[in-house]
C-alpha positions as CSV (number, residue, x, y, z in Angstrom):
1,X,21.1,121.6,-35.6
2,X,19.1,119.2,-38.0
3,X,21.4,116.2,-37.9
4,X,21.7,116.8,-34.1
5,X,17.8,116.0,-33.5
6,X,18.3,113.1,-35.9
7,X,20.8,111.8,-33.6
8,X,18.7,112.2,-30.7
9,X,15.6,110.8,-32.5
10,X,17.4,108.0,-34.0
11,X,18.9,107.2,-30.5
12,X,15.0,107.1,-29.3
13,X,14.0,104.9,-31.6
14,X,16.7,102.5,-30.9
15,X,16.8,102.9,-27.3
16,X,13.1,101.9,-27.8
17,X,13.6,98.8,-30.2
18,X,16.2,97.4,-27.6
19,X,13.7,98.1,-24.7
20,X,11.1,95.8,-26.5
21,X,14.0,93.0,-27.2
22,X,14.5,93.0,-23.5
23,X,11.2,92.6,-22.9
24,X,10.9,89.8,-25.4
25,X,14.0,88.3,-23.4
26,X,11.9,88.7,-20.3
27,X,8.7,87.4,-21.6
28,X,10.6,84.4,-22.6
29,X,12.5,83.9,-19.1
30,X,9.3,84.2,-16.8
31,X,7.8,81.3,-14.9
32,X,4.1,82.0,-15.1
33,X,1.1,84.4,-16.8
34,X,1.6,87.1,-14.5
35,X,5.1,87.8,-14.5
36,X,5.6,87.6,-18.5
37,X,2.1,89.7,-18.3
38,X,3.5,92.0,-16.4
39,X,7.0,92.1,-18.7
40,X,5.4,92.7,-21.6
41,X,3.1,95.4,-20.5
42,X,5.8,97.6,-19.3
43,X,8.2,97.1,-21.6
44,X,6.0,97.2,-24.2
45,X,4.8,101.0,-23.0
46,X,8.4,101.9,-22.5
47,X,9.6,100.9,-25.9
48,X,6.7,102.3,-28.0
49,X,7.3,105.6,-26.2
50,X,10.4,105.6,-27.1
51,X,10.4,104.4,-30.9
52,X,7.2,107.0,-30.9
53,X,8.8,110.0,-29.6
54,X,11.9,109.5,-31.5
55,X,9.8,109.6,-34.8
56,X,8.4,112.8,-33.5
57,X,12.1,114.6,-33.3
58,X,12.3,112.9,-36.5
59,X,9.3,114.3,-38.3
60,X,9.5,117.8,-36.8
61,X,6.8,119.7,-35.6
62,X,3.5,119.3,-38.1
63,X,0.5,117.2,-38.3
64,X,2.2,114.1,-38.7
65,X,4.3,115.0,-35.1
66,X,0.5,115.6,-33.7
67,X,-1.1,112.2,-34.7
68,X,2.0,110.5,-33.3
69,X,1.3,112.4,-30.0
70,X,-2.4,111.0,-30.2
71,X,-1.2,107.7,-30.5
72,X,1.2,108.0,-28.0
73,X,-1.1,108.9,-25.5
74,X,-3.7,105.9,-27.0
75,X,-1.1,103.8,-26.1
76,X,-0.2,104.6,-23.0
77,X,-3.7,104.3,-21.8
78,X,-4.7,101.4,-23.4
79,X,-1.6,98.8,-22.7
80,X,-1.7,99.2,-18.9
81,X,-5.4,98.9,-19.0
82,X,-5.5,95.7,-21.3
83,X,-2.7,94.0,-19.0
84,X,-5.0,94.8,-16.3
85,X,-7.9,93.3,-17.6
86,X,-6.0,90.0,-18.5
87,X,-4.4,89.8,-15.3
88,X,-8.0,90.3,-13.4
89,X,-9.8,87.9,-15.8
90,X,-6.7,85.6,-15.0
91,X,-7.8,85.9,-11.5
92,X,-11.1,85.4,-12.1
93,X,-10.6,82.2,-13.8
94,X,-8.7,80.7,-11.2
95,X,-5.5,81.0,-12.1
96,X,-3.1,81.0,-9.2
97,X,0.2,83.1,-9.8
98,X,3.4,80.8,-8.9
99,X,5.1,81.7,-5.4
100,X,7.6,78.8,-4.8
101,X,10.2,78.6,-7.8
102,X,13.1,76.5,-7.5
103,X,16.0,78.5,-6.8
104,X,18.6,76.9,-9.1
C-alpha cells in the first residue's frame, strides 16, 4: 500500500514539474504581455498543485501534510489574483494587447 501512494505521489509531482515546463514553453512562444501572462498564471497554479499535492501523498497525513494544504490554498488564491492585478495595471498603463499576428 505504501509504495502504491509513492507511485501516485511521485507521478503528481512529475505530472506537475512537466506542467510548469510547458508553461515555460508557452511563456516563451507567446506574442505579447497578456498571453504569456496569462500562460504562466495557469500553468503555474496547475503545476504547484500538483507538485504540492503529490508531497502531501508523500508525507502522509501529519502536520507537515497540513501546512502543505495551507500553502496550497495560499497559492491558489494568490497567483490568479497577482496575474490579475498585472494584467489590469497593464491596462491601465496603456498597454494594448496584440490582435493581428501574422499567421505564418
Amino acid at each position: 500500500m505504501n509504495s502504491a501512494i509513492n507511485g501516485i505521489a511521485y507521478f503528481f509531482v512529475i505530472t506537475g514539474a512537466i506542467a510548469i515546463v510547458i508553461g515555460l514553453i508557452g511563456v516563451y512562444r507567446m506574442p505579447d504581455f497578456f498571453t504569456r501572462l496569462h500562460a504562466a498564471s495557469v500553468v503555474d497554479t496547475l503545476g504547484t498543485m500538483f507538485i504540492t499535492l503529490g508531497l502531501i501523498l508523500y508525507s502522509g497525513i501529519n502536520l507537515v501534510s497540513v501546512k502543505l494544504m495551507l500553502i496550497m490554498l495560499f497559492i491558489l488564491i494568490t497567483t490568479p489574483a497577482a496575474a490579475h492585478a498585472l494584467a489590469k495595471s497593464a491596462l491601465h498603463g496603456k498597454l494594448q494587447p496584440l490582435l493581428d499576428v501574422e499567421k505564418k
